[in-house]
C-alpha positions in Angstrom: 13.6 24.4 21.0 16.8 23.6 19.2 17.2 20.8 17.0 18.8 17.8 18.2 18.6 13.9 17.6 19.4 11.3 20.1 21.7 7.8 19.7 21.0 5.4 22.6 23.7 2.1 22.4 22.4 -0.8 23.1 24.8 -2.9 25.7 23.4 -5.7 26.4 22.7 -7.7 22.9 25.4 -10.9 23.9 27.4 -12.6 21.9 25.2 -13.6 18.7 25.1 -17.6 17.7 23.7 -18.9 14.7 19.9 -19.0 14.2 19.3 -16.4 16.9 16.7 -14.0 16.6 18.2 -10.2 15.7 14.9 -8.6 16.5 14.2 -10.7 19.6 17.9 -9.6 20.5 17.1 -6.1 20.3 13.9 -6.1 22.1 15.2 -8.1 25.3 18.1 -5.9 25.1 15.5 -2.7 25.1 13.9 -4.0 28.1 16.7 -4.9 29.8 18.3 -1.4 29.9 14.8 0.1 30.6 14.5 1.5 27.2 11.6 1.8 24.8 11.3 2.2 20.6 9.3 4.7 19.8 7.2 5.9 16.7 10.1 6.7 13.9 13.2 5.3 15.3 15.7 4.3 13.6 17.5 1.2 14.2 20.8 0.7 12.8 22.6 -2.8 13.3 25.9 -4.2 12.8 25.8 -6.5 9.9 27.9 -8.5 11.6 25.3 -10.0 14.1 23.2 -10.5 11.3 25.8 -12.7 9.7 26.6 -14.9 12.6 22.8 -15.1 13.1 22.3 -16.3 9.8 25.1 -18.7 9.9 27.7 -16.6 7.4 30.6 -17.2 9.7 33.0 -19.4 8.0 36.1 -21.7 9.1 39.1 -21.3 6.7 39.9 -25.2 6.9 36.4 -26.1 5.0 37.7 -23.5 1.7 39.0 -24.7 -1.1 40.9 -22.5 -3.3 40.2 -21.8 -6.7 43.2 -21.8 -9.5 42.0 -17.7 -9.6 42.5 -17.8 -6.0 45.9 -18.8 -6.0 47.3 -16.1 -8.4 45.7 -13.4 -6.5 46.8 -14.9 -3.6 50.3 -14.6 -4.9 49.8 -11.1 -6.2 48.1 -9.9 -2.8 50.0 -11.6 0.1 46.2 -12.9 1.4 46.0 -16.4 2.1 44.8 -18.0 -1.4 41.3 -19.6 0.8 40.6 -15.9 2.4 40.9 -14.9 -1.4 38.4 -17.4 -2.7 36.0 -16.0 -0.3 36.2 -12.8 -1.5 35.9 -13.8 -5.1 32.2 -16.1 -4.3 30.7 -12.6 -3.4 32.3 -10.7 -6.2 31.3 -10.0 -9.6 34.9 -8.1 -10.4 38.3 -7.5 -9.2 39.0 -4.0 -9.6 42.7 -3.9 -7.7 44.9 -6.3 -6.6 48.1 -5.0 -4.8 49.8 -6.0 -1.0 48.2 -2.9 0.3 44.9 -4.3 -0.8 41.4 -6.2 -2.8 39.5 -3.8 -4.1 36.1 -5.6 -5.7 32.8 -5.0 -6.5 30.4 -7.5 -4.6 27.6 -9.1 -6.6 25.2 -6.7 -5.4 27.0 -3.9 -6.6 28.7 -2.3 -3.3 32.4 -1.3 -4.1 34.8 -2.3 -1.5 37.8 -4.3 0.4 37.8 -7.7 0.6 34.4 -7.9 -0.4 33.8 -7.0 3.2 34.8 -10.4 4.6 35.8 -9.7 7.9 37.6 -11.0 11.0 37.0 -8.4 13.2 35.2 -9.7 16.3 35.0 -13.1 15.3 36.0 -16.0 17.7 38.8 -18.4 16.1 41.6 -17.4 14.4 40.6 -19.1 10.9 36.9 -17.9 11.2 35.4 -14.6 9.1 32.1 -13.7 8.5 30.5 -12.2 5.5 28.3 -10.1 4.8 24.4 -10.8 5.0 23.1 -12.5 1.6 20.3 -9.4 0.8 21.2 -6.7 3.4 18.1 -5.1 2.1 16.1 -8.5 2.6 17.1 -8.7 6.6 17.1 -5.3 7.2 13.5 -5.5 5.7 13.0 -8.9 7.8 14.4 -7.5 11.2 11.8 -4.0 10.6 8.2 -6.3 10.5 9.4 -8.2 13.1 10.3 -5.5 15.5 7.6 -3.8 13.9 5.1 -7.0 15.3 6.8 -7.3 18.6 6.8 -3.4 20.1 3.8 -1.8 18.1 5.6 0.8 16.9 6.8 2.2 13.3 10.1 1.8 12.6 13.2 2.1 10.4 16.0 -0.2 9.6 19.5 0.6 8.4 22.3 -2.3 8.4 25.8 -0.8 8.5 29.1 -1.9 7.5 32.4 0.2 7.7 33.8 1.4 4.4 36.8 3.3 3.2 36.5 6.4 0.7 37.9 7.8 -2.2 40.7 9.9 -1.8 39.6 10.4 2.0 41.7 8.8 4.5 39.9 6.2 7.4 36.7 4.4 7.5 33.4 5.0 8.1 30.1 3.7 8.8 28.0 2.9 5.8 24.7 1.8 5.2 24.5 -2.0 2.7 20.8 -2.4 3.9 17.5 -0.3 4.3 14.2 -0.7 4.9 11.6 1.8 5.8 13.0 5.1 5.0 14.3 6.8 1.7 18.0 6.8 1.7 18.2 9.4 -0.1 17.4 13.4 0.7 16.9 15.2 -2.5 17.7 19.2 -2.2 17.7 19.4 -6.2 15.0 22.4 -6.7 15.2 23.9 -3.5 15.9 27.2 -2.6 19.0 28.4 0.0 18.8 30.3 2.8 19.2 33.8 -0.3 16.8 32.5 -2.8 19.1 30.5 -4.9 18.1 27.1 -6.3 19.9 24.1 -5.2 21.0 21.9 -8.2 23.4 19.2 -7.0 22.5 18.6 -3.1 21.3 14.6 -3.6 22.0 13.9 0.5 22.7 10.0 1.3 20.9 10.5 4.3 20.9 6.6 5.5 24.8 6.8 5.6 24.5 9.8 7.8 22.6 8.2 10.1 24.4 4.9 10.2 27.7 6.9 10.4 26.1 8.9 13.7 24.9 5.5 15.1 29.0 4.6 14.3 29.4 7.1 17.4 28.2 5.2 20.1 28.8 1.8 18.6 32.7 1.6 17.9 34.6 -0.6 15.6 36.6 -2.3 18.3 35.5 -3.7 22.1 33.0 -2.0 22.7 30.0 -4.4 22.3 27.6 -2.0 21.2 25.7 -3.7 17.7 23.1 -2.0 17.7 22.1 1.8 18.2 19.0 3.8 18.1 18.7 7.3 16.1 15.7 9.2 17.9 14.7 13.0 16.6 15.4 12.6 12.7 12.4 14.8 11.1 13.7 14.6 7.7 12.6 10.9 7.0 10.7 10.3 4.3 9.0 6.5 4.9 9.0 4.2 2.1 8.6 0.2 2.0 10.1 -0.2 -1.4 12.7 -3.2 -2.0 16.3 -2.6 -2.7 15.9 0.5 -1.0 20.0 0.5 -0.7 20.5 0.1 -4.0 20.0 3.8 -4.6 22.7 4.7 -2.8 25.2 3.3 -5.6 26.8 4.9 -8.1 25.8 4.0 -12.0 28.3 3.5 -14.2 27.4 6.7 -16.7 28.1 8.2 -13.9 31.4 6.9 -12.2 33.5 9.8 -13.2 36.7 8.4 -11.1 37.2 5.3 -13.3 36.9 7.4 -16.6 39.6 9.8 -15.8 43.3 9.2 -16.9 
């Protein structure tokens, strides 16, 4: 039999209101389009439900720039409140231009805006950002879904990124619970004999980028996604499972160069 894995969209989660239930949202949804979870599924959710659930939507009027705010503001061509709410969830600025904010958020995740976003949020002053602990509710939503269909599970929350040197976005995963992100080849041999030294696979952003496939960026209304068929997961209940997935400093070989 060839190998093969399956992503099943979920249609009918709603609109998402503050203090709903994600996991509750997911299993009504399930039963509603005649679906079940099975053993070692992977669920991979939008963090954007999960920060209108948890009441991370946030009305422009109610920010108060910061002096900071203002210069960036100036520098970047964003509204100076948009900018302030980029800089509460970053711990550094790493480029301001009128192309873009590039920072690193506090948990460590380099990216635009600080992934304040107004896609798919209702009101033209409103954004959302992103969860508090992505790890936390990813972990949260698992034992709860977990509780509710019986069956063992994985958790990835997603977020769309844009790469290095690559043009586009992609999905990306800020939150796991449940499975290793990470697929280490190192020690292996190939297909000839030869040991592997450098394959270190970021398997959770695989699978939240396949999810990406049936979920869309724009309309379509799909938060949530299955990933059936994956036998190279390797479970794991460790916090800050995401974490591994970022670069260390030592490491960063782009910002050393010049």
């Amino acid at each position: 039999m060839a190998r093969s894995i399956t992503v099943i969209g979920l249609e009918r989660i709603g609109l998402v209101k503050k203090g709903d239930s994600v996991a509750q949202l997911i299993v009504g949804s399930i039963q509603d389009e005649g679906l079940v979870l099975e053993d070692n599924d992977v669920v991979v959710i939008s963090q954007k439900i999960i920060s209108k659930a948890d009441g991370l939507t946030i009305d422009l009027s109610t920010v108060k720039p910061s002096q900071r705010a203002k210069q960036i503001s100036k520098r970047s061509g964003k509204d100076a409140r948009l900018v302030e709410l980029i800089l509460k969830d970053s711990s550094k600025v790493l480029r301001v231009d009128k192309q873009m904010l590039v920072v690193m958020r506090k948990d460590g995740f380099v990216c635009l805006n600080a992934g304040v976003d107004k896609s798919n949020v209702n009101g033209r002053q409103f954004y959302t950002i992103l969860p508090l602990d992505s790890d936390a509710s990813a972990t949260k939503i698992r034992i709860e879904l977990e509780r509710l269909t019986g069956k063992r599970l994985s958790v990835i929350v997603g977020d769309t990124y844009s790469r290095p040197q690559r043009v586009g976005q992609t999905e990306y995963a800020i939150g796991v619970s449940g499975l290793n992100p990470i697929e280490d080849y190192r020690g292996r041999g190939d297909l000839f004999g030869y040991e592997l030294k450098f394959k270190y696979v970021a398997l959770a952003d695989e699978i939240a980028a396949a999810a990406e496939l049936v979920m869309g960026q724009g309309s379509e209304g799909v938060p949530v996604a299955i990933v059936r068929g994956l036998t190279r997961i390797e479970r794991s209940e460790r916090a800050g499972l995401s974490k591994r997935l970022l670069l260390q400093k030592q490491r960063d070989i782009f910002s050393k160069s010049g």
